[in-house]
C-alpha positions in Angstrom: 0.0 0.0 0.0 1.5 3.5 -0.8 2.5 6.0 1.9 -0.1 8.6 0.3 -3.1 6.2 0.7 -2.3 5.0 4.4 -1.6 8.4 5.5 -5.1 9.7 3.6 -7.1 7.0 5.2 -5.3 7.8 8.6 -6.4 11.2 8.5 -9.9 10.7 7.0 -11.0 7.9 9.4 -9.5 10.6 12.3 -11.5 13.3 11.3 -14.4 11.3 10.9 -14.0 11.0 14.7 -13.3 14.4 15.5 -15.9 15.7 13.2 -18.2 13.2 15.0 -17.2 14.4 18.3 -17.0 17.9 17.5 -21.1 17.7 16.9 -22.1 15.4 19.9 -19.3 14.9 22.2 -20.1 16.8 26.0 -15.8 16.7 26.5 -15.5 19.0 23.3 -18.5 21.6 23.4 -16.8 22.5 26.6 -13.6 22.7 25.0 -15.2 24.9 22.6 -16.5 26.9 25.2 -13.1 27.2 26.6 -11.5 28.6 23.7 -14.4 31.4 23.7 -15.3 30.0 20.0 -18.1 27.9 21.3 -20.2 29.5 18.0 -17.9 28.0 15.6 -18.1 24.2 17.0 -20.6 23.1 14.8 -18.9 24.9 11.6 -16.0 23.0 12.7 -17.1 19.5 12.8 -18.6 19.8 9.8 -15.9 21.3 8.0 -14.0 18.3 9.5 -16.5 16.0 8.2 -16.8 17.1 4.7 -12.5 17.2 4.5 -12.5 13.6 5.9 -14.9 12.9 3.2 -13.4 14.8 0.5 -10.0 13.0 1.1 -11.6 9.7 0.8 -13.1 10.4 -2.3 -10.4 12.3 -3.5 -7.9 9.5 -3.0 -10.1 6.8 -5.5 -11.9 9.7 -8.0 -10.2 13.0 -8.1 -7.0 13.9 -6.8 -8.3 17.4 -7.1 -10.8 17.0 -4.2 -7.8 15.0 -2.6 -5.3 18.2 -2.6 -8.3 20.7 -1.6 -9.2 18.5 1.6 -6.0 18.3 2.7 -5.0 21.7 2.2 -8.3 22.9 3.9 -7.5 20.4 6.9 -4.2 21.4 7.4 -5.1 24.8 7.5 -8.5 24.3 9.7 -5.6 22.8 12.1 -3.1 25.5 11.8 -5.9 28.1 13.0 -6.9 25.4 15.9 -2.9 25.4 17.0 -3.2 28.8 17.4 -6.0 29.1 19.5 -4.8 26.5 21.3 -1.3 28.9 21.9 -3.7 31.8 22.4 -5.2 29.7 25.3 -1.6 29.0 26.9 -2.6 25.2 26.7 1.0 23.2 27.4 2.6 21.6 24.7 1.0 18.2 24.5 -2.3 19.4 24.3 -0.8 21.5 21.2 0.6 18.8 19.7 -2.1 17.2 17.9 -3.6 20.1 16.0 0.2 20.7 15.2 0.5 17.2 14.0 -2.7 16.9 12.3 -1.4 20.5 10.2 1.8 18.4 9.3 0.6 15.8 8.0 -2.5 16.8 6.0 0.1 19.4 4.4 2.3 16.4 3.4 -0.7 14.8 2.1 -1.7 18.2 -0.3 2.0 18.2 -0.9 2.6 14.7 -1.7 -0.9 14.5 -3.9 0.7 17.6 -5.7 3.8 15.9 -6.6 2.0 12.7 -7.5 -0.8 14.1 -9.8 0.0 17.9 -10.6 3.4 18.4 -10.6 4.6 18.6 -15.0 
């Protein structure tokens, strides 16, 4: 199995879970409210949703969707590292947004090398 394809369904079947959890989970609406952005939880877990579905889909039909998903995860994470900086959390509870950022941006730019680059 390529790297690209383990690494897409990692992060797809993770934000499945977070998306999930952004939209029903008790632990993360309080989260939310701790960050002061409890108004963009739902945006959130759906945006989560449709990126986990998008690089899914985008991995068997259209790279295109692939690199757009990924892009838009990594930087959906980016923004949640900061808040989570902005919030003085420590550094392990930073370090999953962080990590998530990394490697949907290796996924957008491995897809690109794969399928775009001439």
């Amino acid at each position: 199995m390529k790297l690209l394809t383990i690494l897409t369904w990692l992060s797809g079947l993770f934000f499945i879970y977070f998306g999930i959890g952004c939209l029903i989970s008790d632990f993360i609406i309080s989260e939310f409210i701790r960050y002061g952005l409890e108004k963009f939880r739902v945006i959130t877990g759906i945006l989560q949703l449709l990126g986990a579905a998008g690089l899914l889909i985008g991995l068997y039909y259209d790279s295109r969707i692939l690199l757009l998903s990924s892009i838009g995860l990594g930087v959906l994470m980016i923004f949640g590292f900061i808040v989570r900086i902005n919030i003085n959390d420590n550094f392990f509870k930073c370090l999953p947004s962080f990590s998530f950022a990394v490697l949907n941006l290796f996924i957008a730019i491995k897809t690109y090398m794969i399928y775009f680059k001439d």
